[in-house]
N, C-alpha and C positions, 0 to 999 in steps of 0.2 A: 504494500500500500504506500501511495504519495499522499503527504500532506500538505495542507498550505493553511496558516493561517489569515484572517484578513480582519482588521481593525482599525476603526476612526475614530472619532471624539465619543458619538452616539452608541456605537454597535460593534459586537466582538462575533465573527463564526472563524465556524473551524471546517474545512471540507478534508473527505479524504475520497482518495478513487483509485480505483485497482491498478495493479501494473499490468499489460498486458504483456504475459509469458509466452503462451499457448498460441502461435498461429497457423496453427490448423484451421483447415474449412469450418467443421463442425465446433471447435471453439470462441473461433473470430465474432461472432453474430453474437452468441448469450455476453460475450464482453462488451462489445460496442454500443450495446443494449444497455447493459450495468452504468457505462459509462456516461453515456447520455439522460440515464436516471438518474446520477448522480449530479454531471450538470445541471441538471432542470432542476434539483433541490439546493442547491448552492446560490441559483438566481434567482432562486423562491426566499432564501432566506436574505440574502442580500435585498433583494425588492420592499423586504421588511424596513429593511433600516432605511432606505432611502423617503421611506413616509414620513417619520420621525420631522418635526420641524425644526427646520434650519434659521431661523429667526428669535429663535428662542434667547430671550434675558434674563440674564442672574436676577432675583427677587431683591428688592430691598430690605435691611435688617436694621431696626433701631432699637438701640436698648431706651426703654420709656420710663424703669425702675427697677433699682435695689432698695429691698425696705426689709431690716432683720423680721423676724420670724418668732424667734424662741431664742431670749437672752438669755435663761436659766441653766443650759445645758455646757458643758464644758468649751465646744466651736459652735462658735456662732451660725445659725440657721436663718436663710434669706429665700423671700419672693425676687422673681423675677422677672419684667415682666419687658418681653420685645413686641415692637407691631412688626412683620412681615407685608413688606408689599408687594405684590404678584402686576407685574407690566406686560405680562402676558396674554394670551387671547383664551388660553385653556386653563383649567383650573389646575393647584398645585393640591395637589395630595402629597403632604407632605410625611415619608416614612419613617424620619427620624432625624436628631439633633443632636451634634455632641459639643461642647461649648465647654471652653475657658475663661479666667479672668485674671490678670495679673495687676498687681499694683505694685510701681517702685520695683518691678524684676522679681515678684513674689511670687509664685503660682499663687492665687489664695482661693480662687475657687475650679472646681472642673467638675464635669457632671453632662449627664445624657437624659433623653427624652425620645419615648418613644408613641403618647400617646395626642398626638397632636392635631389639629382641627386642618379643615381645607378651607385654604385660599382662593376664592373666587378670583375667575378671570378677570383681569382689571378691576381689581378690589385687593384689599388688605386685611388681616386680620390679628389675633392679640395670641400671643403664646406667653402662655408661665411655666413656669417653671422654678423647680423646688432645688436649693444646694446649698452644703453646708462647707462652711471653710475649714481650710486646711490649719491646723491647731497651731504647728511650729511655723508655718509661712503667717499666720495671723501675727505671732509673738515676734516672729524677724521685722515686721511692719512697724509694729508700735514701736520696736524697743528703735527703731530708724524714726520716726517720726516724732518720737519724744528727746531724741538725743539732738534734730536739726526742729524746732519748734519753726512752723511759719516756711518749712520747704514746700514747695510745689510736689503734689505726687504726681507722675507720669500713671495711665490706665492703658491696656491693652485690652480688648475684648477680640475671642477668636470665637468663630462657630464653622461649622463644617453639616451645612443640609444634604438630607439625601431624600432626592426625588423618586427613590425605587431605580428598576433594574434600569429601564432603558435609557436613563438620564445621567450625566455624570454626577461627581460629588461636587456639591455649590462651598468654596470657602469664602469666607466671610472676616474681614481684620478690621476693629475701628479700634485708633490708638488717638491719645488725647492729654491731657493735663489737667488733675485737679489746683485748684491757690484757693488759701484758707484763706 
């Protein structure tokens, strides 16, 4: 068997197709037959991916709020809350969400989501999401922000959407500055 793979932004196949060994009369025919079966499904699946839309835009992602959650427990536990805007003409079904948040070079938060609402075509929608920070990256924060009082924190926010199979993965970086 030869293989070939073939692969773009959109769509990954894989085809394979016999080698022809055997050229004998009575084996020639059932190969060239196999053959041509196999082309016709390798154009069938490629014809797939060529529907997929080519126009397609990254969503918008705004962070709209962090608001703690439960001060009593050891790390701190936060709401969070992004609008997703979809500039799209199809709706996003969005299959999942894995998101960062750094402050001042901290990891301090990271956390995934998998139960997430659809995004109307040209329309936007509100995703929360629940995370708790990271205990030692909270303590390296303070114990920095109390040692330079009145420093600017630097923020990084990363998310990385996934549209399901046929879509690539959407990253997402907004980076920024807090001043007290």
């Amino acid at each position: 068997m030869q293989c070939w793979a073939v692969a773009d932004k959109a769509c990954y196949a894989a085809v394979c197709l016999p080698e022809l060994v055997d050229f004998t009369p009575e084996n020639l025919m059932p190969q060239l037959l196999r053959l041509c079966c196999f082309k016709l499904v390798a154009l069938l699946l490629l014809g797939g991916c060529v529907t997929l839309p080519s126009d397609f835009k990254d969503p918008g992602v705004t962070v709209v709020s962090v608001r703690p959650t439960l001060i009593n427990s050891i790390a701190p536990q936060f709401d969070i809350l992004l609008r997703v805007t979809n500039p799209n003409r199809v709706d996003l079904d969005l299959a999942g969400l894995s998101y960062n948040i750094f402050l001042s070079g901290n990891k301090l938060i990271e956390g995934v989501a998998s139960d997430l609402p659809l995004i109307p075509a040209y329309g936007e929608g509100e995703v929360r999401l629940q995370a708790t920070a990271d205990l030692l990256s909270s303590l390296r924060l303070l114990s920095g922000v109390l040692a330079n009082p009145g420093t600017p924190i630097d923020f990084e926010f990363n998310a990385e959407i996934d549209l399901g199979t046929f879509y690539p993965m959407i990253n997402i970086r907004k980076v920024g500055v807090i001043s007290f």
